[in-house]
C-alpha positions as a Python dict, from the first residue, in 0.01 Angstrom:
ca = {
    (1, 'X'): (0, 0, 0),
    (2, 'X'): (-218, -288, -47),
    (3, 'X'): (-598, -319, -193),
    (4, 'X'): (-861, -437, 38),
    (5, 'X'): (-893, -753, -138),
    (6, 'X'): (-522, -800, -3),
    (7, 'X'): (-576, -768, 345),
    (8, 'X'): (-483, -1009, 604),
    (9, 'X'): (-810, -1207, 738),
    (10, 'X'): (-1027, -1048, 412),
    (11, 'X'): (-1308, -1250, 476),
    (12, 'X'): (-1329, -1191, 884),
    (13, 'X'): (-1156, -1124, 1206),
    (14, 'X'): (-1195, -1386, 1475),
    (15, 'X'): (-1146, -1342, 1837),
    (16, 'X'): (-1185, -1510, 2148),
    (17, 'X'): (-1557, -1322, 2218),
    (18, 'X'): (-1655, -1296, 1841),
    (19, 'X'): (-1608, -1277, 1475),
    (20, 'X'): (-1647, -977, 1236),
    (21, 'X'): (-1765, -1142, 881),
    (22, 'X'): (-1651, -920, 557),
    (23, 'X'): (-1730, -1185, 255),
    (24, 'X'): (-2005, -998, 169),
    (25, 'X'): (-1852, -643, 150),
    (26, 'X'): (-1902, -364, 436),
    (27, 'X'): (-2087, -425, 741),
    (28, 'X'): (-2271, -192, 979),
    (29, 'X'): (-2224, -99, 1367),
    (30, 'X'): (-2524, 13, 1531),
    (31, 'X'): (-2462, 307, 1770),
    (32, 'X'): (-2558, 276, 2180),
    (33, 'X'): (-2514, 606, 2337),
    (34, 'X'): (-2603, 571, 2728),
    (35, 'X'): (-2560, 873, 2798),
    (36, 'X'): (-2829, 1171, 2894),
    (37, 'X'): (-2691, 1429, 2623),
    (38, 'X'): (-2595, 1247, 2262),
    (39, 'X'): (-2650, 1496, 2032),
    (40, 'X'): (-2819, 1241, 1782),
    (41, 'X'): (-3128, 1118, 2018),
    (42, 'X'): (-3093, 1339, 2362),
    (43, 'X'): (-3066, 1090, 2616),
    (44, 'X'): (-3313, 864, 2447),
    (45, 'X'): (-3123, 561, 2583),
    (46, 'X'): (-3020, 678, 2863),
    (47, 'X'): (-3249, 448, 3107),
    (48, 'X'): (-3087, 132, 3132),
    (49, 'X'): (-3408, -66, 3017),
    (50, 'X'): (-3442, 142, 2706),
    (51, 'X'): (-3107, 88, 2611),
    (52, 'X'): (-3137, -294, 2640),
    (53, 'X'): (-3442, -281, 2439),
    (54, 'X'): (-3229, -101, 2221),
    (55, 'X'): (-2903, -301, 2191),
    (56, 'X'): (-3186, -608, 2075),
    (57, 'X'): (-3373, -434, 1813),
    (58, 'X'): (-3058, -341, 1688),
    (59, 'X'): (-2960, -654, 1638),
    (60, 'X'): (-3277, -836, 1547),
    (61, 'X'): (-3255, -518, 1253),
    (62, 'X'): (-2910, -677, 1161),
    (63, 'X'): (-2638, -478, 1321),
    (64, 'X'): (-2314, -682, 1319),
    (65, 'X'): (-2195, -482, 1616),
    (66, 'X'): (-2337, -306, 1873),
    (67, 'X'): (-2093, -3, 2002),
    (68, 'X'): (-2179, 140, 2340),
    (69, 'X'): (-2082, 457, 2430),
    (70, 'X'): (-2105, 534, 2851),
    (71, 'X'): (-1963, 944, 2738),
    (72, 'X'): (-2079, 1184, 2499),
    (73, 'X'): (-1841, 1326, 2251),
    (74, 'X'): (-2046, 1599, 2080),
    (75, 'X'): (-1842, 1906, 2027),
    (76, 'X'): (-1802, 2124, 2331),
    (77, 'X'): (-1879, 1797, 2566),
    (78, 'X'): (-1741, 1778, 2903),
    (79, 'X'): (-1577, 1434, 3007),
    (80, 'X'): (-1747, 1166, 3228),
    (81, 'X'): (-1602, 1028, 3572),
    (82, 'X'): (-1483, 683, 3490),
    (83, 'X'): (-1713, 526, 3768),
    (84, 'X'): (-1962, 740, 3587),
    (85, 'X'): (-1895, 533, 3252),
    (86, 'X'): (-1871, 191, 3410),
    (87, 'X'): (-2208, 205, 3572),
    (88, 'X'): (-2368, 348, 3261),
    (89, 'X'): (-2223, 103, 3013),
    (90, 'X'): (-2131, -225, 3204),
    (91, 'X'): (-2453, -331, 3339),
    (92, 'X'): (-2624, -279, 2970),
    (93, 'X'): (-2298, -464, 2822),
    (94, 'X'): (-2388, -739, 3049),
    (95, 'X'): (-2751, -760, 2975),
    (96, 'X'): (-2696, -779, 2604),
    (97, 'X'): (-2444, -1056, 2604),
    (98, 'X'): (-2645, -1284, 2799),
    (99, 'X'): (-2880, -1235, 2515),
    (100, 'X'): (-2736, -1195, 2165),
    (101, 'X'): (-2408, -1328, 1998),
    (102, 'X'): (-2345, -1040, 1840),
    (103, 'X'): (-1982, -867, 1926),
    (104, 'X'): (-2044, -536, 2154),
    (105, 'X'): (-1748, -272, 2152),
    (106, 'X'): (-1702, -17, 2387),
    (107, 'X'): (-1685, 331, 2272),
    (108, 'X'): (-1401, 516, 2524),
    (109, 'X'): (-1050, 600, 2572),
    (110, 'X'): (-1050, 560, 2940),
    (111, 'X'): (-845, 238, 3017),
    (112, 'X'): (-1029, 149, 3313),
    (113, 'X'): (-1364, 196, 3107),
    (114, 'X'): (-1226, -28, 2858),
    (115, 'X'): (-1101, -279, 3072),
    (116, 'X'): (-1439, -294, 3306),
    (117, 'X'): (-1589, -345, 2944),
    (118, 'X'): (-1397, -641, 2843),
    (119, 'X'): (-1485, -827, 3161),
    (120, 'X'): (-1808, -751, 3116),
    (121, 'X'): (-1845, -898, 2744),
    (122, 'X'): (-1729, -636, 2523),
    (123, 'X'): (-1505, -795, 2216),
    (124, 'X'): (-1337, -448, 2087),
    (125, 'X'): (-1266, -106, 2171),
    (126, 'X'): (-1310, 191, 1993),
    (127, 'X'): (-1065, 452, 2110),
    (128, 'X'): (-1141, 839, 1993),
    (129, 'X'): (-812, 909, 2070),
    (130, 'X'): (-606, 601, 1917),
    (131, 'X'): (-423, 484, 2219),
    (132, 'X'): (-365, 818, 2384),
    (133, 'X'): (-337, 594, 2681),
    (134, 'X'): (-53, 311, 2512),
    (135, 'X'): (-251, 98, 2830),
    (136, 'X'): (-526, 42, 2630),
    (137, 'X'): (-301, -96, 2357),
    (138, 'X'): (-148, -331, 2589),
    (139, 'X'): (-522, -464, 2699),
    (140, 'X'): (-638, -503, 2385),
    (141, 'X'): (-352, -718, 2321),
    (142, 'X'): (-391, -928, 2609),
    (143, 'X'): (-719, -965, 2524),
    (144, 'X'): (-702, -1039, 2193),
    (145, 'X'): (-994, -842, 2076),
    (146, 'X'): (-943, -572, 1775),
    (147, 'X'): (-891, -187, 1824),
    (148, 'X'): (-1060, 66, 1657),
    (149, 'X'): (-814, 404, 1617),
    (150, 'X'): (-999, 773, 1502),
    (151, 'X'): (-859, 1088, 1449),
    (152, 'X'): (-978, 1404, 1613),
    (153, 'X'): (-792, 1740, 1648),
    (154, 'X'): (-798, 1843, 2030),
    (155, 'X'): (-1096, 1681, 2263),
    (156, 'X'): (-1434, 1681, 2200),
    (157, 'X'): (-1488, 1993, 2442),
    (158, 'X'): (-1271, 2208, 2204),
    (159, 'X'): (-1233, 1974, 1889),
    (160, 'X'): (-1519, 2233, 1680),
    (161, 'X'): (-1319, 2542, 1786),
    (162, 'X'): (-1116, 2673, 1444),
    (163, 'X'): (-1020, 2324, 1349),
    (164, 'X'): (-693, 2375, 1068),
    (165, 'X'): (-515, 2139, 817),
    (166, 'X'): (-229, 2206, 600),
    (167, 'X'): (-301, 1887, 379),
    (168, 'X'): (-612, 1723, 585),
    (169, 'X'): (-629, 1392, 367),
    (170, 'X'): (-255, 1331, 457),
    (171, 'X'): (-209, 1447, 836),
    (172, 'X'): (-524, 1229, 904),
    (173, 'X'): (-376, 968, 758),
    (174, 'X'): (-28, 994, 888),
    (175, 'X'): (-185, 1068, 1220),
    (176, 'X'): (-368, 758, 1162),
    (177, 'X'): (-60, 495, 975),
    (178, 'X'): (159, 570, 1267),
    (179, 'X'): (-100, 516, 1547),
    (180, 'X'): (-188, 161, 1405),
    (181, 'X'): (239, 109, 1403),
    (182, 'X'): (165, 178, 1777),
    (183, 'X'): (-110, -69, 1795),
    (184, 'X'): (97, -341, 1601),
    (185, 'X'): (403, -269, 1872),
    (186, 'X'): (132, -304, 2163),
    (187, 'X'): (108, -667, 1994),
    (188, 'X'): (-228, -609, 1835),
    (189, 'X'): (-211, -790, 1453),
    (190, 'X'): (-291, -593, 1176),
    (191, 'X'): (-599, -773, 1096),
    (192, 'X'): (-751, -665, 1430),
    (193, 'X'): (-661, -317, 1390),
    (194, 'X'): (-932, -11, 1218),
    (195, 'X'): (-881, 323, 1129),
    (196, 'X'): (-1116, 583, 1121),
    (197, 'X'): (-1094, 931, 999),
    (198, 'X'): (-1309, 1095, 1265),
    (199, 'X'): (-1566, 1250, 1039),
    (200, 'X'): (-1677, 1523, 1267),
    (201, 'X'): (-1377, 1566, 1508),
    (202, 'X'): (-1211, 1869, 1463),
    (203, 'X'): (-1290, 1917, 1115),
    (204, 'X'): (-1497, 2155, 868),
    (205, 'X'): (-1754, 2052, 631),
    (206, 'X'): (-1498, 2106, 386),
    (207, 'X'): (-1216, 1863, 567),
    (208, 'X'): (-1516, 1641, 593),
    (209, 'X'): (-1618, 1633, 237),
    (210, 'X'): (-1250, 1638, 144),
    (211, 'X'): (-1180, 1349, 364),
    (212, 'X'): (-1512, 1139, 184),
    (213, 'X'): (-1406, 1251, -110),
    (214, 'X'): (-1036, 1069, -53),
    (215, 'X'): (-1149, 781, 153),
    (216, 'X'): (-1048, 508, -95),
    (217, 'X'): (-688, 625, 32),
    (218, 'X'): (-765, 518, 334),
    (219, 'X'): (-906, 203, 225),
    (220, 'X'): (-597, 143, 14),
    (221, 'X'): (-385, 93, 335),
    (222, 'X'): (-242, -230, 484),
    (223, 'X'): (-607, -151, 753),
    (224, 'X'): (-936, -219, 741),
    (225, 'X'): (-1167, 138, 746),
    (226, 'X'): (-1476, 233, 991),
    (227, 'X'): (-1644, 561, 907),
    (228, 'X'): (-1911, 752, 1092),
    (229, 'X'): (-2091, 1004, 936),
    (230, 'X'): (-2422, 947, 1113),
    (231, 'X'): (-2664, 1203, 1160),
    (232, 'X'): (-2407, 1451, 1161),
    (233, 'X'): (-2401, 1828, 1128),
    (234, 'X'): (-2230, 1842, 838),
    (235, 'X'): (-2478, 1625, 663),
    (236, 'X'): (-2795, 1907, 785),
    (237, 'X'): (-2525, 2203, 684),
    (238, 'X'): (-2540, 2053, 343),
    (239, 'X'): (-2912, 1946, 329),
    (240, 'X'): (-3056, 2234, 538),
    (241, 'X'): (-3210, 1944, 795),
    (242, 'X'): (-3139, 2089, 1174),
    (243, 'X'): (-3284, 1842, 1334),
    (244, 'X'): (-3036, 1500, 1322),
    (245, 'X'): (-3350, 1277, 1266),
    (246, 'X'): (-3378, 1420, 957),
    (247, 'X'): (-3079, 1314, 834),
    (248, 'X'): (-3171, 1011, 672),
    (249, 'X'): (-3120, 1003, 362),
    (250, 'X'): (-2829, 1249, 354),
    (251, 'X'): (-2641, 990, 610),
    (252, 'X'): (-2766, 705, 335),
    (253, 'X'): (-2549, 898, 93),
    (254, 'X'): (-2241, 878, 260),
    (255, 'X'): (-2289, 533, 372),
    (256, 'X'): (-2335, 408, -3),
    (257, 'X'): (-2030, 617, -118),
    (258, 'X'): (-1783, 435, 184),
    (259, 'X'): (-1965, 79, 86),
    (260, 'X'): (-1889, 138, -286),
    (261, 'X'): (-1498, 282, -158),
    (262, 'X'): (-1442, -51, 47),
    (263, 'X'): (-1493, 57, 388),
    (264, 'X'): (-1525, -213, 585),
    (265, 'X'): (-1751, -106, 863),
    (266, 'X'): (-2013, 159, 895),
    (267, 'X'): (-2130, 304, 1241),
    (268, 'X'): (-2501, 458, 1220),
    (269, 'X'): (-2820, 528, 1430),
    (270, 'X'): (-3053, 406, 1187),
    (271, 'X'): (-2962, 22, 1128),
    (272, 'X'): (-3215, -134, 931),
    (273, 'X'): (-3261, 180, 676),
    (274, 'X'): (-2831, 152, 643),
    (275, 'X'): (-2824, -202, 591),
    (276, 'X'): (-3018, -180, 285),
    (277, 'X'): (-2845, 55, 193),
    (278, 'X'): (-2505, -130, 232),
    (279, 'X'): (-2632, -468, 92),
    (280, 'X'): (-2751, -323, -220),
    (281, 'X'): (-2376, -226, -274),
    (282, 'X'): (-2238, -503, -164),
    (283, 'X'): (-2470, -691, -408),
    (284, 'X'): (-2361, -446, -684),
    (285, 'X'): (-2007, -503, -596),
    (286, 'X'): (-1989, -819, -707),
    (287, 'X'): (-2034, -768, -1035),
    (288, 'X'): (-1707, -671, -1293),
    (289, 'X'): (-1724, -286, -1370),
    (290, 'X'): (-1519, 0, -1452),
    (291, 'X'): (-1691, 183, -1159),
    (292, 'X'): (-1474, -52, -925),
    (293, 'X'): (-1205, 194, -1029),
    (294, 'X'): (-1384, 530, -1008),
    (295, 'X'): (-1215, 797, -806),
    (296, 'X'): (-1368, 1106, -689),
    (297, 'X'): (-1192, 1428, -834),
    (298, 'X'): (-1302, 1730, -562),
    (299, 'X'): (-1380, 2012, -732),
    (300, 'X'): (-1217, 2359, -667),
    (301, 'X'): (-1404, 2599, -909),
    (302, 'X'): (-1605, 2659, -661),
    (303, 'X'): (-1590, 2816, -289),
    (304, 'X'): (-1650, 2570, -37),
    (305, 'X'): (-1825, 2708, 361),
    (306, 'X'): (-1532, 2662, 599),
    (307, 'X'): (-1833, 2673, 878),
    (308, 'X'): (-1748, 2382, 1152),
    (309, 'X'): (-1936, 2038, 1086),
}
């Protein structure tokens, strides 16, 4: 497998509607949910103004992508009628290109969603299910605009039920090797193509921590990484903060350890508080150490909860 430095397009990804700059180190997507029931801000964005307003500050704060998500995929959520997603997330997609530069992706796995997107502006998709539907594969390809693959272990309405791994570090990322394979055969280039763990989706706080823990192996592959561990329940199971607000600096935590891995691409609610965060290690990065090498040993002298996060 190769090292990050020896990835094709290392210092960005071009495409027809943008350009995704890595010569500094990671870089951070700025989460959109219009939808009335995220579990991270409840249907704060919801209203189409609101989420305008919010797509801009996001970027004015320094997000170098702005994901927008017309479906909630909190465990135990129920799927959204693709008309349902098109006239949440099309009109705001719209609105935002007309008004910043920066590259929008669409958060969905429904083709038609995805496709509605891309007229409308959006420059990549970021599929849940890692071309579940091959379609999407073959539109991203036409389009020329990168895919973003995630695992997750049955849907989002059933994903937190008894999640199980054998070996969760390696079925992710076999799951994960051989779905990209897919994407390259759909005629997507490597350099266009992310993988994503899917902290969160179907997994416990341990597979989730065990996962972090490994993520360098991910890195270490022939494909650039995103990883998402905003806000998320795992991070207040660990810190004892219920409310995801509050996860702050536990979130900042994570973020710094996938910036100092090489991920490539972060995907938070909190922009401005994350970029500081990544630039810091970014800046750090650049200097020769031994810590360039250091590899995080999980411990097992101790019993880890196996509760759902």
């Amino acid at each position: 497998m190769k090292s990050d430095r020896a990835k094709a397009g290392n210092d960005g990804v071009a495409w027809p509607r943008g350009r995704l700059d890595f010569s500094a180190g990671c870089i951070v997507m700025g989460v959109l949910n219009v939808t009335p029931d995220s579990f991270s801000d409840g249907g704060e964005f919801f209203d189409f103004g609101r989420a305008v307003e919010h797509g801009l500050k996001m970027a004015a704060d320094g997000a170098a992508i702005i994901d927008v998500g017309g479906e909630s995929t909190r465990p135990g959520s129920e799927s959204v009628s693709t008309e349902e997603q098109i006239r949440r997330t099309v009109p705001v997609i719209e609105a935002l290109r007309e008004k910043i530069d920066v590259p929008i992706s669409i958060d969905t796995y429904n083709y038609d969603v995805a496709k509605a997107a891309l007229k409308a502006g959006a420059g990549i998709v970021n599929d849940i299910t890692a071309l579940s539907d091959e379609r999407i594969g073959a539109l991203a390809a036409e389009n020329e605009v990168p895919v973003i693959l995630m695992h997750m272990q049955g849907t989002p309405e059933t994903m937190q039920i008894e999640p199980k791994y054998e070996d969760v570090v390696g079925e992710v990322l076999t799951f994960l090797l051989d779905r990209a394979k897919r994407a390259e055969k759909a005629g997507i280039p490597q350099e266009r193509i992310f993988i994503d763990p899917g902290i969160g989706f179907g997994k416990t706080l341990e597979h989730n921590l065990m996962l972090l823990a490994n993520i360098k192996q991910f890195v270490d592959t022939d494909y650039r990484v995103l990883v998402g561990t905003s806000r998320k329940r795992f991070i207040g199971k660990i810190t004892g903060k219920e409310k995801p607000v509050e996860r702050l600096f536990g979130t900042a935590a994570t973020v710094t350890l996938c910036a100092a891995a090489g991920v490539s691409i972060v995907r938070v609610h909190d922009v401005a508080e994350m970029l500081d965060v990544v630039r810091v290690v970014n800046a750090i990065k650049e200097y020769p150490s031994a810590w360039k090498h250091f590899v995080i040993v999980p411990r097992v002298d101790r019993k880890r909860s196996h509760s759902t996060g």
